[in-house]
matplotlib code that plots the C-alpha trace (Angstrom):
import matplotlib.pyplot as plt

x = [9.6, 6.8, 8.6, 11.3, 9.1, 7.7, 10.9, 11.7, 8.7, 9.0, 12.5, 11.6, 8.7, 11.1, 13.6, 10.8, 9.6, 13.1, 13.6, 10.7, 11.2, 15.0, 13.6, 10.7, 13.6, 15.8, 12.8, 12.2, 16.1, 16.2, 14.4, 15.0, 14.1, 12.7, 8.9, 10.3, 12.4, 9.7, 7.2, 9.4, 10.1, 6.0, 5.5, 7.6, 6.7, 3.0, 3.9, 6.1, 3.6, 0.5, 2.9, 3.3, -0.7, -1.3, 1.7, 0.6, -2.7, -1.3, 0.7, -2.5, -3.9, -1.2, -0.1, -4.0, -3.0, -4.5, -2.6, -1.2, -3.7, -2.4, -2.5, -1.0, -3.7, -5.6, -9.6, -10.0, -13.8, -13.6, -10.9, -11.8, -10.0, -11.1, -8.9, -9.6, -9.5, -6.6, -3.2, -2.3, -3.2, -5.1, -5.8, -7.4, -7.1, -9.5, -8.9, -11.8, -12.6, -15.8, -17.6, -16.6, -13.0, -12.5, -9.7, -7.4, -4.5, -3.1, -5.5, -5.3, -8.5, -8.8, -11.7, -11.7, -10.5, -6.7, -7.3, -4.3, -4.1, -1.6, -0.4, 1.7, 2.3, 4.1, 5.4, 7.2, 8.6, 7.7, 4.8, 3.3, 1.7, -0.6, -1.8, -4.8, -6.6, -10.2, -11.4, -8.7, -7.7, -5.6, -6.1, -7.7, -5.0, -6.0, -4.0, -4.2, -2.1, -0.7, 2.1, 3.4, 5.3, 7.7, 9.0, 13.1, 14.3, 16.7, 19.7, 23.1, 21.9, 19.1, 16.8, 13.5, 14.2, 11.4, 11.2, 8.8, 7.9, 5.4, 3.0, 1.9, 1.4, -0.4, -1.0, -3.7, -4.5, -7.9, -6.4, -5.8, -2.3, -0.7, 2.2, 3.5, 6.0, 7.1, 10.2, 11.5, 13.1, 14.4, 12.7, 14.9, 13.2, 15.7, 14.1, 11.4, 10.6, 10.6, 7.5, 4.9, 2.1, 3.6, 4.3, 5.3, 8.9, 9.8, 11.9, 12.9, 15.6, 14.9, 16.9, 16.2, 15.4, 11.9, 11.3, 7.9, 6.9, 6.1, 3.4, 4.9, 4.9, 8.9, 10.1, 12.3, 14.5, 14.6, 18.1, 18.4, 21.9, 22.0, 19.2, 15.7, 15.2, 11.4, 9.6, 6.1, 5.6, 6.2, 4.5, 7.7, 10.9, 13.3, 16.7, 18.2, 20.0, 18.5, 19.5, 16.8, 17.3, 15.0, 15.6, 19.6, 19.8, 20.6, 20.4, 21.2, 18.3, 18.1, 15.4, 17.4, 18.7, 16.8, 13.9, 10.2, 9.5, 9.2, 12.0, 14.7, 17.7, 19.7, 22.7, 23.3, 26.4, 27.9, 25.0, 22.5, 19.0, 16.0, 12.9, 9.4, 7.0, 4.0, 1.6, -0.4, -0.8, 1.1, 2.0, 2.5, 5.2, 4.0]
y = [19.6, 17.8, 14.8, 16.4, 18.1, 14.6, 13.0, 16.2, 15.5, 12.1, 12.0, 15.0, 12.3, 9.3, 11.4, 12.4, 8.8, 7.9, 10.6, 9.9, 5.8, 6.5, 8.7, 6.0, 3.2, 5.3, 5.6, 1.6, 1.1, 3.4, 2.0, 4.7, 7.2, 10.9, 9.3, 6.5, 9.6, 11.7, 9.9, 8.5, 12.4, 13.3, 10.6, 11.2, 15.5, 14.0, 12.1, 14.7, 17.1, 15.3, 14.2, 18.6, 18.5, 15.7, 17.3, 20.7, 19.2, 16.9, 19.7, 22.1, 19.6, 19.2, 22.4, 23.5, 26.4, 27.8, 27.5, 31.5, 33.2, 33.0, 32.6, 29.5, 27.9, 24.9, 25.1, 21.9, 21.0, 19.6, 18.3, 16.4, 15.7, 12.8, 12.1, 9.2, 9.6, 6.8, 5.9, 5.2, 9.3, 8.0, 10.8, 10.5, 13.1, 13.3, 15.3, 15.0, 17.1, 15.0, 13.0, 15.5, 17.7, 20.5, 23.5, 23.3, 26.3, 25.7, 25.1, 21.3, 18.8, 16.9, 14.4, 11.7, 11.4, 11.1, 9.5, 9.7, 7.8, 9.6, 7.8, 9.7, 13.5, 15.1, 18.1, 15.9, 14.0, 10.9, 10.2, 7.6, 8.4, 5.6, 7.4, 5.9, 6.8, 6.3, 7.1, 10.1, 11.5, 14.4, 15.9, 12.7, 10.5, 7.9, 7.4, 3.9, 2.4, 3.4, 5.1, 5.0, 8.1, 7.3, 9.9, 9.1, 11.7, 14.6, 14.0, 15.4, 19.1, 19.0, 18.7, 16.4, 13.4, 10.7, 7.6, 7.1, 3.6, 3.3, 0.1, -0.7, 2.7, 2.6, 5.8, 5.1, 7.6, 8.0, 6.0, 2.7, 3.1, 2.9, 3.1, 1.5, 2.9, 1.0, 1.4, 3.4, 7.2, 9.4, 12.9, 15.9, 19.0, 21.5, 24.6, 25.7, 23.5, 26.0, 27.9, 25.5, 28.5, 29.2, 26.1, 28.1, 28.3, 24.3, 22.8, 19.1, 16.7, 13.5, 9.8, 6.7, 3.8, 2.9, 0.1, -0.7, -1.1, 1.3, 2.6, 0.6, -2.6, -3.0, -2.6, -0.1, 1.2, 4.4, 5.8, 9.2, 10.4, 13.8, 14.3, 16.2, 19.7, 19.9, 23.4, 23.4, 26.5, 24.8, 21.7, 20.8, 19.2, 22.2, 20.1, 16.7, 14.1, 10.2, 7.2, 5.4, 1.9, -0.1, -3.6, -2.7, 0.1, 3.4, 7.1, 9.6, 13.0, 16.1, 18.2, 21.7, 23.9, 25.0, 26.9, 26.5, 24.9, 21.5, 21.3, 18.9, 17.4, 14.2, 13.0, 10.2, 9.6, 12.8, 14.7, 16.7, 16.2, 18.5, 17.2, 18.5, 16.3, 17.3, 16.5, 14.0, 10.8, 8.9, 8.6, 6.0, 6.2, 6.3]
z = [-58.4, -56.7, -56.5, -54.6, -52.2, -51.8, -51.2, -48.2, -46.5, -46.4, -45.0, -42.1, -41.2, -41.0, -38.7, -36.2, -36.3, -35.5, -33.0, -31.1, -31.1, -29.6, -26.7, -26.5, -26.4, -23.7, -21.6, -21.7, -21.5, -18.3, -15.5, -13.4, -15.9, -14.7, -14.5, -12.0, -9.7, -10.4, -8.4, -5.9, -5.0, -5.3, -2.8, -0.4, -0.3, 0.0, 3.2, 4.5, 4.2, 5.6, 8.6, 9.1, 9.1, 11.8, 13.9, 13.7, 15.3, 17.7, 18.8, 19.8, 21.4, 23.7, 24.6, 24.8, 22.7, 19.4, 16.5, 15.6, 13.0, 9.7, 6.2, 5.6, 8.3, 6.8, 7.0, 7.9, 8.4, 11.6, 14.2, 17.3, 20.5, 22.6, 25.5, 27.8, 31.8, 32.0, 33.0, 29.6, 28.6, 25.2, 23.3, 19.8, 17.5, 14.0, 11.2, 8.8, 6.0, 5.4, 2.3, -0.2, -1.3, 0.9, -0.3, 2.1, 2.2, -1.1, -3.2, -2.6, -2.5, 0.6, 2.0, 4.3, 7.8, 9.2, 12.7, 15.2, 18.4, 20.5, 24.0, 26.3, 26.0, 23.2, 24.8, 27.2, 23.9, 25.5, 23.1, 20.3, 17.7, 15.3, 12.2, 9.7, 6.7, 6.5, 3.1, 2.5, -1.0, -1.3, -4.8, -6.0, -5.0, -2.0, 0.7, 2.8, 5.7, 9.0, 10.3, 13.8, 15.4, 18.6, 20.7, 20.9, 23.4, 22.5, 20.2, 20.6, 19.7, 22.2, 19.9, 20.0, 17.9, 16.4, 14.9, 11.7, 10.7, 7.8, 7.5, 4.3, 2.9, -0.9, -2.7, -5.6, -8.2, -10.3, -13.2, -10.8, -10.8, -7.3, -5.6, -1.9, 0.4, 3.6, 5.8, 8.2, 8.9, 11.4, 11.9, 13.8, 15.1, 14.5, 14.2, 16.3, 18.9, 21.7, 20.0, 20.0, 19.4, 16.0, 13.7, 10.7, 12.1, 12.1, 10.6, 10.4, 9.0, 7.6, 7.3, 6.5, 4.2, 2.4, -0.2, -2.3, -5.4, -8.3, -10.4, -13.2, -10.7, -10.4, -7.1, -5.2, -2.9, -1.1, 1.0, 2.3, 1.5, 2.9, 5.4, 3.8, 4.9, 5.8, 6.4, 8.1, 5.3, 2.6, 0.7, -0.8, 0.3, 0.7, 0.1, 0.2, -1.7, -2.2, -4.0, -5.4, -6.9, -9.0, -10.2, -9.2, -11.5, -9.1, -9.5, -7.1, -7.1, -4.9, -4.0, -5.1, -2.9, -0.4, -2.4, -1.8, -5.2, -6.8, -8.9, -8.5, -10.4, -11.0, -12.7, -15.2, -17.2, -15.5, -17.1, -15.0, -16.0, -14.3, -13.0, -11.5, -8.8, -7.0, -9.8, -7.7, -10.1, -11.7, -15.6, -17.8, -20.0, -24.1]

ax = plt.figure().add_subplot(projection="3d")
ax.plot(x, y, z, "-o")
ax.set_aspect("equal")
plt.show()
């Protein structure tokens, strides 16, 4: 009787093993596994979001208005305007939430310094915009690199259009591992614009291409499919389809369907898989 019992353990034991080397193998087999589009879609809502901070700013400077009381208002330490009695109009905008992490709306950890030089004037949609990190972690995650803004006029629905180009961006969690993003998108201001006291009601569309290279060191490839839906109210990418390519192996993921939540999906083999990002580090794969 004991023998048998025996025997039934050990073959249970041998078919976890088994179970749990085959979904080790898939992972390995998989380069763009949910890990991979996981982080890829973490990284680009982090951007996204911090680019709705330094906008939000830029924005009260230029109008010389104060940004609407409200809830979702960040309590940022201190933000400092210096504008320079010139032709060129430099204006330079810092957003520091000094030496140690500050809660900003939330819940998030921020320290550091974002510094903006603007030239020109946004509310004429005829500015620039050069962004920098000095020391800067969101929720223990560094940010480094620059990102330049340029006003492109209106597009065929009136609405203001910009170019994003991103220098060298590397996003470097407490464990070392890190993650670069460079390339360049195209922002829309579709909702709005005409209410610069209120930022809550924007919303954006995004484009483009980015390349870099991964937490696990391979590198990537980034194409917006359907343009992102971006909400000042929200931290998270609303909607939007991408097609991300590592080593030439492609997968296609979406951000849902237009909820505030970080929950997306992606399909392999005609099968959809569910995913979650917004966890701010990256994970090695066991």
């Amino acid at each position: 009787m004991r023998t048998t019992r025996l025997f039934i353990w050990i073959f249970l034991l041998i078919g976890v093993a088994c179970s749990t080397d085959e979904e080790v193998m898939d992972m390995e087999i998989q380069i763009t596994n949910p890990l991979n589009i996981e982080e890829n879609a973490m990284v680009n809502c982090i951007l996204e979001d911090l680019l709705c901070e330094i906008e939000k700013n830029v924005i009260q400077a230029d109008y010389g208005t104060n940004i609407k009381d409200n809830t979702k208002r960040d309590s940022i330490p201190l933000v400092k305007i210096q504008q320079e009695a010139s032709e060129n109009s430099l204006t330079t905008l810092s957003i520091n939430y000094g030496n140690t992490d500050q809660t900003d709306h939330l819940g998030r950890l921020k320290r550091g310094e974002i510094i903006t030089q603007i030239k020109g004037r946004f509310s004429q949609n005829q500015s620039e915009q050069e962004i920098k990190f000095n020391n800067f972690y969101i929720n223990k995650m560094k940010v480094d690199g620059s990102i330049t803004i340029k006003s492109m006029g209106y597009n065929n629905y009136d609405q203001p259009s910009f170019s994003i180009s991103y220098d060298s961006l590397l996003f470097t969690c407490e464990s070392g591992l890190s993650y670069s993003i460079a390339g360049n998108k195209i922002k829309e201001w579709i909702e709005g614009f005409e209410t610069p006291e209120n930022p809550w009601d924007d919303q954006f569309l995004i484009s483009g291409d980015t390349y870099g290279t991964n937490s696990e060191n391979r590198e990537y490839k980034s194409k917006i499919l359907t343009p992102l839906l971006i909400s000042r109210a929200c931290e998270f990418i609303l909607s939007g389809e991408t097609e991300f390519t590592i080593e030439d192996e492609a997968v296609i993921y979406n951000f849902g369907d237009g909820l505030c939540d970080n929950k997306g999906s992606y399909i392999r083999e005609d099968e959809k898989h569910q995913f979650e990002f917004g966890r701010y580090t990256f994970r090695q794969k066991h």
